[in-house]
VOBA-1610 file (N, C-alpha, C; in pm, whole numbers, padded with zeros to 5 digits, always signed):
BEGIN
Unk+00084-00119+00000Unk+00000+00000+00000Unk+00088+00125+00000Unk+00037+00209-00092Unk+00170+00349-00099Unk+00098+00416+00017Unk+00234+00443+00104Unk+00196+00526+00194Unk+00274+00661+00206Unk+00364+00716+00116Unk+00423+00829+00063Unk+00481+00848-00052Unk+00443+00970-00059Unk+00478+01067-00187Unk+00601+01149-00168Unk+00653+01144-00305Unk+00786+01245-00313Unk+00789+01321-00465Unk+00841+01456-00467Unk+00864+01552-00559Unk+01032+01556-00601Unk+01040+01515-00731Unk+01200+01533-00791Unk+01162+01528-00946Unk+01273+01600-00988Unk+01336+01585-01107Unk+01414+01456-01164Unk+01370+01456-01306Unk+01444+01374-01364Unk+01621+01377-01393Unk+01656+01327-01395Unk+01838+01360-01470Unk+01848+01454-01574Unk+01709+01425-01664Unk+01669+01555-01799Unk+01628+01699-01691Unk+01566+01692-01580Unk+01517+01806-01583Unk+01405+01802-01559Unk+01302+01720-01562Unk+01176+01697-01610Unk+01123+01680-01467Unk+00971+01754-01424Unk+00931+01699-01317Unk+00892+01589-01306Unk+00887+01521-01171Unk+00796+01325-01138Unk+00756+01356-00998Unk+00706+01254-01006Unk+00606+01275-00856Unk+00639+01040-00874Unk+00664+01089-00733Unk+00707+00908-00678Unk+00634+00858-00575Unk+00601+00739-00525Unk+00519+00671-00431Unk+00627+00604-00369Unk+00603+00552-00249Unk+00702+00503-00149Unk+00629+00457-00041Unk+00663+00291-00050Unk+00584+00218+00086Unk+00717+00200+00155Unk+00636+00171+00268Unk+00695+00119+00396Unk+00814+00067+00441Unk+00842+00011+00282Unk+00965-00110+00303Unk+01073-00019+00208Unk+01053+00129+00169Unk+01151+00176+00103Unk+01161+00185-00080Unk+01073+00113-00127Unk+01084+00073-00246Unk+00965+00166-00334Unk+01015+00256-00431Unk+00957+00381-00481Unk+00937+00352-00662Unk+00794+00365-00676Unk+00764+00411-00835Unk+00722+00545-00841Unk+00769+00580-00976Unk+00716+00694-01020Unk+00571+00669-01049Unk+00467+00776-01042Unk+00309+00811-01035Unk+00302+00827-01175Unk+00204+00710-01227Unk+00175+00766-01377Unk+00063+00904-01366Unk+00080+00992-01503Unk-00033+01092-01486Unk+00010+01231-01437Unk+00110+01229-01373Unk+00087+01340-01289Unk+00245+01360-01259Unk+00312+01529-01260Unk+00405+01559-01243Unk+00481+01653-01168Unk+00338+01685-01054Unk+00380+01734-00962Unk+00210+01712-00885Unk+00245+01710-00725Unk+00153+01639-00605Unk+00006+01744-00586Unk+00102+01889-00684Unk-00055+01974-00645Unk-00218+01894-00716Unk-00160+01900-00840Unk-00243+01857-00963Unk-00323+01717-00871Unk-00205+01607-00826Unk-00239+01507-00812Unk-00385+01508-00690Unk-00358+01621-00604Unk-00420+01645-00480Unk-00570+01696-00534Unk-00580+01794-00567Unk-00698+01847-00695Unk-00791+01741-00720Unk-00696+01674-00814Unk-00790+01539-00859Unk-00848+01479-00773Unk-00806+01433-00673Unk-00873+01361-00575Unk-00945+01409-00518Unk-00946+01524-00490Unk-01061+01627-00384Unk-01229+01600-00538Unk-01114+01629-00638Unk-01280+01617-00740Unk-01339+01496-00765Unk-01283+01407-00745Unk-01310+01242-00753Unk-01363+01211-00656Unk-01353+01269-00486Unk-01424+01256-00391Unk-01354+01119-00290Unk-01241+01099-00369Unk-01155+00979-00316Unk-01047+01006-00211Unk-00961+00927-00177Unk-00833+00954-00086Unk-00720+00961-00177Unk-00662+01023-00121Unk-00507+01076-00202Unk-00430+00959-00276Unk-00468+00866-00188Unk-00376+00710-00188Unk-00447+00641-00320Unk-00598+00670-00267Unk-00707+00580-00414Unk-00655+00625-00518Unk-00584+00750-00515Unk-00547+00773-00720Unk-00403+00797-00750Unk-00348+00741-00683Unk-00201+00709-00734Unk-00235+00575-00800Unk-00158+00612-00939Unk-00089+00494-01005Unk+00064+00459-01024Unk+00061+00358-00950Unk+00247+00340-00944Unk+00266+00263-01105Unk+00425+00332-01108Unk+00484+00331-01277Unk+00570+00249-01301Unk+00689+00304-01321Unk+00810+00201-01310Unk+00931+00241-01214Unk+00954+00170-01136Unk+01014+00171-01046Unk+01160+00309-01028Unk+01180+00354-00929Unk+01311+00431-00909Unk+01368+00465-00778Unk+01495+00475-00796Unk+01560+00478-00703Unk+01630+00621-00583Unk+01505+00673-00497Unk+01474+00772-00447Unk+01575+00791-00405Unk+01688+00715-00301Unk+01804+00757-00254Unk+01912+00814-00314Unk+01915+00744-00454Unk+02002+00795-00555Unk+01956+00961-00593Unk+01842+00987-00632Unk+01784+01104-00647Unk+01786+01198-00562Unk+01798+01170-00407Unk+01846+01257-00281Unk+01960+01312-00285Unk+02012+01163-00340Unk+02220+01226-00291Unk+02235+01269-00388Unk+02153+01288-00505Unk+02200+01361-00647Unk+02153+01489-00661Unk+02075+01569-00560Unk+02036+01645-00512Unk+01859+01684-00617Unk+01784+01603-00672Unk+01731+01572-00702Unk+01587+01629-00678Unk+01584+01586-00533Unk+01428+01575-00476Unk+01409+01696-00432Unk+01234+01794-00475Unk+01204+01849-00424Unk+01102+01840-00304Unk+01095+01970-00251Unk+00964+01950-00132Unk+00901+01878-00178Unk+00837+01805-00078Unk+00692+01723-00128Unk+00538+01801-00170Unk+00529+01985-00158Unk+00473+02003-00184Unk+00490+02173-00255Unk+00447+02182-00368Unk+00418+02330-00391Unk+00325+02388-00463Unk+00335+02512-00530Unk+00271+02563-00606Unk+00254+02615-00716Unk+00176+02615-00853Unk+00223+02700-00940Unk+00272+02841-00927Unk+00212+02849-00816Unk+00201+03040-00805Unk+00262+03064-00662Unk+00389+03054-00631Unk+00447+03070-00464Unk+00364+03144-00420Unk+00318+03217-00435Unk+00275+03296-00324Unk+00103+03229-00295Unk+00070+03124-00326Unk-00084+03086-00276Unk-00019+02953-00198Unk+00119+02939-00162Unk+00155+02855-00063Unk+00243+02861+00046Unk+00115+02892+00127Unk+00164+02988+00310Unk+00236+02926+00382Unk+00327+02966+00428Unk+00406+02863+00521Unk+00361+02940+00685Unk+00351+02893+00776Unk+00271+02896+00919Unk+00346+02811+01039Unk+00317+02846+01100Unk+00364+02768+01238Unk+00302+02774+01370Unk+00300+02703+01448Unk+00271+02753+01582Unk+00399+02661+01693Unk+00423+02790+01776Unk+00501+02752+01858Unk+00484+02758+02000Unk+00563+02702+02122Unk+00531+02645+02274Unk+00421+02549+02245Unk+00434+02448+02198Unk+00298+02357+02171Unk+00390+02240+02229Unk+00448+02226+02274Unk+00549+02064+02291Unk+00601+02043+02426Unk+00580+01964+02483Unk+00608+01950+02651Unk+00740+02013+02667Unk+00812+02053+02739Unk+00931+02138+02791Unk+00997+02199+02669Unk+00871+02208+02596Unk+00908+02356+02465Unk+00953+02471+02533Unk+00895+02526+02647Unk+00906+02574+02684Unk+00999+02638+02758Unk+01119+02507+02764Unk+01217+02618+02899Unk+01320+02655+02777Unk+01351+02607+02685Unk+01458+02715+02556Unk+01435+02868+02553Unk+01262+02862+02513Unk+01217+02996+02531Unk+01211+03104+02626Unk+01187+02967+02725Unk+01215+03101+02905Unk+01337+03117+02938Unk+01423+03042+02909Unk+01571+03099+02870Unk+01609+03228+02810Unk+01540+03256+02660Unk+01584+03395+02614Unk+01484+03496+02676Unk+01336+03461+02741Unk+01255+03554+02751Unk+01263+03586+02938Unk+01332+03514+02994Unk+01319+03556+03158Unk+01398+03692+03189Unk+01473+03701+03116Unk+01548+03849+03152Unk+01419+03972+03169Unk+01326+03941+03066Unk+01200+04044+03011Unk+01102+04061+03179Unk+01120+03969+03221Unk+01035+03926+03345Unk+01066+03946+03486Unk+00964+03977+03591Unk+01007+03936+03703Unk+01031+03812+03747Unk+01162+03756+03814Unk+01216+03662+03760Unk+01095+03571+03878Unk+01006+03616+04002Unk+00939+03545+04015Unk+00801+03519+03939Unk+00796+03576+03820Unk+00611+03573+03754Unk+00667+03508+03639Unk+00579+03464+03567Unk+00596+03336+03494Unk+00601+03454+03321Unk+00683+03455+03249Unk+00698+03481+03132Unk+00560+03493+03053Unk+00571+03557+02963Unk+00486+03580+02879Unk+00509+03387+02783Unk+00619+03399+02759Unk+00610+03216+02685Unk+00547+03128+02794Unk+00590+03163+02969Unk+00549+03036+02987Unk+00379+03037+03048Unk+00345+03157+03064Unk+00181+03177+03039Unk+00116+03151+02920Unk+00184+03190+02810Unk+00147+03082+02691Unk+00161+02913+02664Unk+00263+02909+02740Unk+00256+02719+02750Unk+00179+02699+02826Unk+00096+02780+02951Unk+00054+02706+03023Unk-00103+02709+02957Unk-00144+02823+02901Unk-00262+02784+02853Unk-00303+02672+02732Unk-00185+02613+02680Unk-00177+02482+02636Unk-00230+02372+02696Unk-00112+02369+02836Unk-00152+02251+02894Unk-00314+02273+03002Unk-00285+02364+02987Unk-00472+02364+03050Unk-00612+02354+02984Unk-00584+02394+02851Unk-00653+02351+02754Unk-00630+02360+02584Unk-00490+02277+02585Unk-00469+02217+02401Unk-00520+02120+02356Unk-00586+02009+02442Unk-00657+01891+02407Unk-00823+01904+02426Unk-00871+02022+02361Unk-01036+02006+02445Unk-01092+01849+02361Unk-01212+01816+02374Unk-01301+01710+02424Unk-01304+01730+02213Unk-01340+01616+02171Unk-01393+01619+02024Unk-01485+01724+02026Unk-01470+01760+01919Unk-01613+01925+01921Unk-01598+02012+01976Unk-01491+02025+02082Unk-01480+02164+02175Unk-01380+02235+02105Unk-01362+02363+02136Unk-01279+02436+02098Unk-01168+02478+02211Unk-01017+02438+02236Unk-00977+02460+02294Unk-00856+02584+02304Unk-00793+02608+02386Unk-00688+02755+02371Unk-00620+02740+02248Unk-00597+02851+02229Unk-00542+02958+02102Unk-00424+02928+02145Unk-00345+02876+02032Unk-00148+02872+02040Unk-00109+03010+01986Unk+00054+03037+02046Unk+00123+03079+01951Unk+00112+03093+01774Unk+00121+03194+01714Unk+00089+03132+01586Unk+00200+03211+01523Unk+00243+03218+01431Unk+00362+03292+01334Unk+00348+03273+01227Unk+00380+03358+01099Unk+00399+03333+00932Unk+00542+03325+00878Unk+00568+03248+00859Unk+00705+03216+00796Unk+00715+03286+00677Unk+00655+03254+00518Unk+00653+03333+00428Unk+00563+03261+00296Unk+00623+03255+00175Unk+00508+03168+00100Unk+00625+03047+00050Unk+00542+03028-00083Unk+00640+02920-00125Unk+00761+03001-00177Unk+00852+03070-00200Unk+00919+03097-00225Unk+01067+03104-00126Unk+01004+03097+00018Unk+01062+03072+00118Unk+01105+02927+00126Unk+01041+02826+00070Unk+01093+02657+00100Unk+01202+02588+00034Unk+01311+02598+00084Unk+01412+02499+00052Unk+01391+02370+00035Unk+01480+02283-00090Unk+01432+02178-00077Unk+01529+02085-00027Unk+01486+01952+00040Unk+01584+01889+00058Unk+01702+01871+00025Unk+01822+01848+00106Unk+01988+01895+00019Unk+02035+01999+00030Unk+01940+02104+00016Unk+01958+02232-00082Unk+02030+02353+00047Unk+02081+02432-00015Unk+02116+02515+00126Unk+02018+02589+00155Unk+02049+02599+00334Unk+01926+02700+00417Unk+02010+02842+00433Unk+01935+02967+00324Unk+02002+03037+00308Unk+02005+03197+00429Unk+02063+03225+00473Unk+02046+03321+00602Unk+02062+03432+00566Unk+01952+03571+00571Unk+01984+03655+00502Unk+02078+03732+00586Unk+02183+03797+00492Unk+02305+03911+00541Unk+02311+04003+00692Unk+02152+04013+00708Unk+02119+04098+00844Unk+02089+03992+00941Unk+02039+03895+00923Unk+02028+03785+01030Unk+02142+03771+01137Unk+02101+03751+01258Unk+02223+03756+01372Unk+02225+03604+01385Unk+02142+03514+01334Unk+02181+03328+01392Unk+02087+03330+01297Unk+02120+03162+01293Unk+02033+03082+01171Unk+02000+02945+01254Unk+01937+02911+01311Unk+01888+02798+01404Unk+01826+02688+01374Unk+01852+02541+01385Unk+01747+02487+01318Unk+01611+02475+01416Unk+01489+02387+01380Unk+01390+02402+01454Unk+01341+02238+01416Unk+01361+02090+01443Unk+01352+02016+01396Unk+01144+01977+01410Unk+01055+01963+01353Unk+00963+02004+01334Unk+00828+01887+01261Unk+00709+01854+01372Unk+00666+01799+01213Unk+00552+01908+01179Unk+00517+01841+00985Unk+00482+01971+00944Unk+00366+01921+00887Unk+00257+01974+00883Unk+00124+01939+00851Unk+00094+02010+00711Unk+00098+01930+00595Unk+00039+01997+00435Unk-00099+01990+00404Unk-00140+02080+00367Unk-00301+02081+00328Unk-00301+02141+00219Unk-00424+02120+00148Unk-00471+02229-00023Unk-00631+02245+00057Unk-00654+02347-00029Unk-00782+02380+00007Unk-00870+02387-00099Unk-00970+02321-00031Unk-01110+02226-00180Unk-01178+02351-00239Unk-01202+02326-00375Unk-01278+02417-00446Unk-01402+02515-00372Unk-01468+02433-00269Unk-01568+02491-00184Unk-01501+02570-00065Unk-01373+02520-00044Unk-01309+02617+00069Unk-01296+02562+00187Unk-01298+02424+00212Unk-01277+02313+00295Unk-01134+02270+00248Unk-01089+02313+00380Unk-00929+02270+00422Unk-00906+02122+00376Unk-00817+02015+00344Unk-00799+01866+00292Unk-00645+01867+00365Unk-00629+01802+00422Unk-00540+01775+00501Unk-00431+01653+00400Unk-00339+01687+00322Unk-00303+01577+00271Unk-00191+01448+00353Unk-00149+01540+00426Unk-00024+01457+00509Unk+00061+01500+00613Unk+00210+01468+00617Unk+00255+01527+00726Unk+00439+01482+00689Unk+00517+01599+00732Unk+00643+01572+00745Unk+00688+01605+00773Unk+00875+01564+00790Unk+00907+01600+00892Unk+00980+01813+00807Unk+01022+01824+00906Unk+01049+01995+00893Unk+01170+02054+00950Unk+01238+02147+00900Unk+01322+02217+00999Unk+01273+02353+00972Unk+01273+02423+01101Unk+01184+02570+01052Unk+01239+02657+01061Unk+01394+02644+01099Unk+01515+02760+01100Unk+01475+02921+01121Unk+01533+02940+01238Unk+01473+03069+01271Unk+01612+03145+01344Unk+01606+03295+01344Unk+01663+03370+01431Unk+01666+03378+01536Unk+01741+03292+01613Unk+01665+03298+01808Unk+01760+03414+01868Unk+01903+03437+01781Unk+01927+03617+01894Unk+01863+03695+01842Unk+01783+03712+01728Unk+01737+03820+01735Unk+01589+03832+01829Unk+01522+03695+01827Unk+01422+03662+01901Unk+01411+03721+02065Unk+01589+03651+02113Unk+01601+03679+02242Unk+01638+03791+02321Unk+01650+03919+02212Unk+01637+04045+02228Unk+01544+04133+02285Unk+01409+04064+02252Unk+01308+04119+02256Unk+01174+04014+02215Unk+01108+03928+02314Unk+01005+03822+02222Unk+00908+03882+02153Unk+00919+04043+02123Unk+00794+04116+02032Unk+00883+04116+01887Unk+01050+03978+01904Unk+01078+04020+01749Unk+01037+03912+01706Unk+00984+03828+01773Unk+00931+03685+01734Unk+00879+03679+01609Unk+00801+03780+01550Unk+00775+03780+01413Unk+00885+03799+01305Unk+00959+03906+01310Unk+01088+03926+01253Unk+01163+03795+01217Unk+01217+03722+01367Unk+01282+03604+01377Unk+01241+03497+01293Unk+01102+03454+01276Unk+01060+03364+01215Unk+01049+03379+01059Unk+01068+03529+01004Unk+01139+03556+00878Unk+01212+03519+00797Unk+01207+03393+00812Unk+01331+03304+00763Unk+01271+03222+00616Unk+01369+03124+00574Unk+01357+03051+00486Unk+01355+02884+00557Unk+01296+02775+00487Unk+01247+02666+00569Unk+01295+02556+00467Unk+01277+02418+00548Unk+01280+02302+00460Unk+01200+02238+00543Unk+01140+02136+00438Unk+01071+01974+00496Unk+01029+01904+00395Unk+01022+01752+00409Unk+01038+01690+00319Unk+01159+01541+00383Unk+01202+01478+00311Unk+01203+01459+00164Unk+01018+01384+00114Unk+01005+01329+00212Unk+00873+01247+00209Unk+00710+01356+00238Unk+00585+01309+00207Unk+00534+01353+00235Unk+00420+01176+00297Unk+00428+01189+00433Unk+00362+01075+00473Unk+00135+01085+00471Unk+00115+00968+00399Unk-00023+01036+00415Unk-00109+00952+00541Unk-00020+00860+00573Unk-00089+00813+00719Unk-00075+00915+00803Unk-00200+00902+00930Unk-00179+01014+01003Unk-00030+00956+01097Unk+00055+01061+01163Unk+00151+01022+01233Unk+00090+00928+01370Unk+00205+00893+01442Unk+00192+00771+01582Unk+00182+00936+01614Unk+00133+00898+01741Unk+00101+01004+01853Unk+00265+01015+01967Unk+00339+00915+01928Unk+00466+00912+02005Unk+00599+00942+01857Unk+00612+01049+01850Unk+00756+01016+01729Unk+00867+01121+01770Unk+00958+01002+01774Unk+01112+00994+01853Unk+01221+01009+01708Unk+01301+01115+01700Unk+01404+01083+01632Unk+01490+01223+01680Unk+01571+01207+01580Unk+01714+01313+01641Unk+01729+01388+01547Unk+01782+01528+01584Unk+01879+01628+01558Unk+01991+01651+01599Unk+02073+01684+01461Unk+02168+01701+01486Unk+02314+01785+01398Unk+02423+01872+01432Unk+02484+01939+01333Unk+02603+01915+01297Unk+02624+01905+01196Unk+02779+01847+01094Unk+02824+02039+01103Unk+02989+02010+01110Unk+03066+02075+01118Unk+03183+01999+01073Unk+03188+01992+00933Unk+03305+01903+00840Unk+03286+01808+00880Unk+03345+01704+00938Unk+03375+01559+00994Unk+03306+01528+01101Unk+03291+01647+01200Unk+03234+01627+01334Unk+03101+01689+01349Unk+03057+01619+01462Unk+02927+01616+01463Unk+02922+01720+01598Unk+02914+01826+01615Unk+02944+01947+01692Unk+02848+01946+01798Unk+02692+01880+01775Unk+02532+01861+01867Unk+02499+01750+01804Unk+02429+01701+01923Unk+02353+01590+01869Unk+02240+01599+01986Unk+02096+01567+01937Unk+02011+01506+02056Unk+01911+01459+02026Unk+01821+01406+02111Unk+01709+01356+02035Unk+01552+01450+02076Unk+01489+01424+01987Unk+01314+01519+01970Unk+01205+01458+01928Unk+01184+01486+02094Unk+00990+01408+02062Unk+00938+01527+01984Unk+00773+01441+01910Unk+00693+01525+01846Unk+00585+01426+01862Unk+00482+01444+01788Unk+00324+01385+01799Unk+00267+01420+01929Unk+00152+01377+01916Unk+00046+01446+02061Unk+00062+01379+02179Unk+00147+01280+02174Unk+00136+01243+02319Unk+00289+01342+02405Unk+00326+01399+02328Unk+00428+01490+02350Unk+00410+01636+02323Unk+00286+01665+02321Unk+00227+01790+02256Unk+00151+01830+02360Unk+00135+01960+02434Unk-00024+02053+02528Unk-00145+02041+02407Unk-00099+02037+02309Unk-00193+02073+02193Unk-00221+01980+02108Unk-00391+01938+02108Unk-00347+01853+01955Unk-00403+01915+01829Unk-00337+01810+01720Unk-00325+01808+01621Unk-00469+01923+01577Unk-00552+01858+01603Unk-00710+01924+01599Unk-00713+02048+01603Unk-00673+02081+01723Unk-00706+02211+01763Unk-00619+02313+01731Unk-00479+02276+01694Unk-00372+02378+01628Unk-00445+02376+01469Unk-00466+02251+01424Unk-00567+02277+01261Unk-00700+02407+01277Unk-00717+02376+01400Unk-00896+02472+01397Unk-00837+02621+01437Unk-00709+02641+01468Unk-00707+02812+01492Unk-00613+02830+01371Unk-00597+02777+01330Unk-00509+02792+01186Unk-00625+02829+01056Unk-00721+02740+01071Unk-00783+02750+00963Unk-00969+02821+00988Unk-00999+02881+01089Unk-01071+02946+01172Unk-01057+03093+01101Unk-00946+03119+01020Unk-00956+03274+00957Unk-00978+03266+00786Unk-01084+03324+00810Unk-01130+03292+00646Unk-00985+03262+00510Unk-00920+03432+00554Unk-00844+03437+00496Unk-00745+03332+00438Unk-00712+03242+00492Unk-00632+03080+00489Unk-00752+02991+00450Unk-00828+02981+00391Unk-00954+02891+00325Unk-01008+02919+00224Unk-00913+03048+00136Unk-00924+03010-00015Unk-00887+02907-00107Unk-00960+02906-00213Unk-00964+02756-00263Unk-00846+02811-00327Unk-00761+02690-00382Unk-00673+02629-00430Unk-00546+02714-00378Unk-00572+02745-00279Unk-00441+02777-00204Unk-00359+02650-00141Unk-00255+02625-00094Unk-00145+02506-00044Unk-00107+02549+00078Unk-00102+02494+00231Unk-00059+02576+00330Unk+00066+02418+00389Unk+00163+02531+00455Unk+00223+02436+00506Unk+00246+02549+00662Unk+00204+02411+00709Unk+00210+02450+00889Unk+00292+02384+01003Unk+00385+02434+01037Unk+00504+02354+01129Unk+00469+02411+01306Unk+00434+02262+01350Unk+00374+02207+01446Unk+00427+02249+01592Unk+00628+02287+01620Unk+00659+02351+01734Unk+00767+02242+01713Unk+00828+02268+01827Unk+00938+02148+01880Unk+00944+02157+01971Unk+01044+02130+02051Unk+01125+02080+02242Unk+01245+02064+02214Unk+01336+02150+02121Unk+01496+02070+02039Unk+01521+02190+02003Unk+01611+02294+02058Unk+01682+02388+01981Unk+01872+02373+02015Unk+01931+02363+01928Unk+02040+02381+01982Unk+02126+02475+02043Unk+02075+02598+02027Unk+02047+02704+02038Unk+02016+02696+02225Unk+01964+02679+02279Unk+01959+02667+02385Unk+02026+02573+02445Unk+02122+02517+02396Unk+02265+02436+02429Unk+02395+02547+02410Unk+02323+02636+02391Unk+02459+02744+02356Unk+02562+02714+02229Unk+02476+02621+02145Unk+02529+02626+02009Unk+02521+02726+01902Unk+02600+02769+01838Unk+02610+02912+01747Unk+02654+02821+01629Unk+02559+02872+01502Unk+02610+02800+01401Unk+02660+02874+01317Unk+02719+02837+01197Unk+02813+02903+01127Unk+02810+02827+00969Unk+02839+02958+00866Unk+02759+02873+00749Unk+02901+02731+00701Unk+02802+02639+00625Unk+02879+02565+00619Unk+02836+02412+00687Unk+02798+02446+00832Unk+02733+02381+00899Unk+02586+02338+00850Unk+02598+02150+00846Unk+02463+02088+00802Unk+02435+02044+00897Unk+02259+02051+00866Unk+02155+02030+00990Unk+02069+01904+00962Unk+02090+01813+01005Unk+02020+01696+00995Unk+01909+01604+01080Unk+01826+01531+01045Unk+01669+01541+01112Unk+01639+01451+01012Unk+01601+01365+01178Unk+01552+01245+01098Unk+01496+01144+01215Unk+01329+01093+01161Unk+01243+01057+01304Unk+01172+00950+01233Unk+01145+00823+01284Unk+01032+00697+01243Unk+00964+00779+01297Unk+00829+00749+01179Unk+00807+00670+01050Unk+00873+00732+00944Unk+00925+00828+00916Unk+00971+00881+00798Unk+01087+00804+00761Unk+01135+00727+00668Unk+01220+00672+00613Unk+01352+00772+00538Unk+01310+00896+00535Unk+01444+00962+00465Unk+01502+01059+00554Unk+01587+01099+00604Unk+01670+01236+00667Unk+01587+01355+00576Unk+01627+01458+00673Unk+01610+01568+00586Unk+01708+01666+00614Unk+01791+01696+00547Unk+01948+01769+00527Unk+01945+01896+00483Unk+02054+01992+00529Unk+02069+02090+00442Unk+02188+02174+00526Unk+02263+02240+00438Unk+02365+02325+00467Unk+02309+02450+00538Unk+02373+02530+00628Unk+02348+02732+00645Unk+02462+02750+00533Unk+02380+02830+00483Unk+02468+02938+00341Unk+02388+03074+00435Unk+02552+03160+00404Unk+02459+03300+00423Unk+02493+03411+00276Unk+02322+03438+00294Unk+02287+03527+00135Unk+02363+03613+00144Unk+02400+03686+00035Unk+02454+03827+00015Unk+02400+03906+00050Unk+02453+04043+00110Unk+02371+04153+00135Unk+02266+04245+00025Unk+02196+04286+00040Unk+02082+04308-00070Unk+02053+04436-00053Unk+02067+04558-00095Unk+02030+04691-00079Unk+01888+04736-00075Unk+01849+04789-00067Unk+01651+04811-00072Unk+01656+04922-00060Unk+01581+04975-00178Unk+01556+05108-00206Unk+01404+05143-00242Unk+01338+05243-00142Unk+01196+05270-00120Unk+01193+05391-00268Unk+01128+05386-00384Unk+01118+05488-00502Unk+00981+05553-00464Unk+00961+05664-00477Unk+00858+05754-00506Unk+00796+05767-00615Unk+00665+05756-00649Unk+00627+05776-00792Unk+00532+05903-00760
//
């Protein structure tokens, strides 16, 4: 049974869209040459994502990784109708990285602005089926033009003070002709963010999250285990400079899945049709709060069962870019 999808190029150039079960072993999707189209169809067929894949002739996804090959598992014709989103303090001791940069802001006996936001998690991120429970953290990353793809470098712009990873899982959706959200899957993510500039001030939290992102290589369409365990960690030439490991899923979450979907998609604005959203879920894993400083050059690697592939990528930092405001 195919239980994931992947986005790459051919050796020509040419887009494919690939299927990938369980045991590792990947055909290319007849029909279809990239996952938006494929997603579409199925919302109009009234079927599951899985019912209309047709597997092709066989290929060899790993080879296509290390050949730098594979793109995100999801995009758009038009970057900008594919939002990238997040919500963050959603993850059991998410919280003390953050009260780390934000306790200075505080009386050091009253509880932070982050950790009054975690706590209204754990007091109510799981309401009852049908209930509506507390409002997370929420942030905008940028559109599709912001998503790196697997391999590819995570590029840091010139003014950025840190480039951080954020190891992450990430929830993909398209939205149905009628304007009903479709949830297609889930993967894993790094959501790379600015945490000194963050820890300056947590009103730069928006600024910080200004960044550019990856996730991928897979796009899983089972829903995730409610327990998922894997590691982060950063290459520095030969050596491995951090290493640790990061829960994710809801049994490691104040919040579930549900209810971070229902304040996400609760604003009209995000429930236009044939828009693509990608939404990264929080973590409990910064290295960054290990007092790690990264430096370009340095690859960030992430990688958690069920997902069968890593997801990699270098810090490159961009060139400086001038910006000039014209009068007409």
């Amino acid at each position: 049974m195919p239980t994931r999808l992947l986005q790459l190029t051919s050796r020509d150039g040419e887009r494919q869209v690939a299927v990938m079960d369980d045991d590792g072993a990947a055909r290319l999707v007849e029909g279809f040459t990239a996952v938006y189209p494929l997603a579409l169809h199925a919302i109009a067929k009234g079927r599951a994502l899985r019912e209309t894949i047709a597997p092709g002739d066989p290929i060899d996804i790993r080879a296509a990784l290390a050949e730098g090959r594979v793109l995100a598992p999801i995009d758009h014709p038009d970057p900008a109708h594919l939002l990238v989103t997040g919500t963050g303090l959603t993850h059991l001791g998410s919280a003390e990285g953050r009260d780390k940069m934000h306790r200075d802001l505080a009386d050091a006996a009253a509880l932070t602005d982050s950790m009054k936001m975690f706590r209204l998690g754990l007091d109510g991120g799981k309401p009852a089926p049908g209930a509506i429970g507390a409002q997370p953290e929420w942030f905008y990353k940028g559109d599709g033009d912001s998503v790196t793809a697997p391999g590819a470098a995570l590029q840091s712009p010139a003014f950025a003070l840190d480039g951080g990873e954020e190891p992450e899982l990430v929830g993909i959706y398209l939205i149905g002709p009628d304007g009903a959200p479709w949830r297609l899957g889930f993967a894993l993510g790094n959501e790379f963010s600015d945490h000194v500039t963050e820890r300056q001030n947590y009103l730069y939290l928006a600024h910080s999250k200004l960044r550019r992102c990856a996730f991928g290589p897979e796009l899983l369409l089972d829903a995730p285990p409610a327990d998922i365990r894997g590691t982060s960690r950063i290459r520095r030439g030969a050596e491995v400079i951090w290493e640790k490991p990061f829960l994710s899923g809801e049994d490691n979450m104040c919040h579930s899945i549900a209810n971070l979907e229902h304040h996400h998609f609760k604003y009209a604005q995000f429930r236009r049709p044939g828009d693509a959203h990608v939404h990264f879920f929080g973590t409990a894993t910064l290295s960054f709060s290990d007092d790690v400083r990264t430096k370009p050059g340095d690859v960030f690697e992430i990688e958690a069962a069920p997902f069968l592939l890593p997801l990699s990528n270098a810090l490159q930092e961009a060139p400086p870019q001038a910006v000039t405001v014209r009068s007409l």
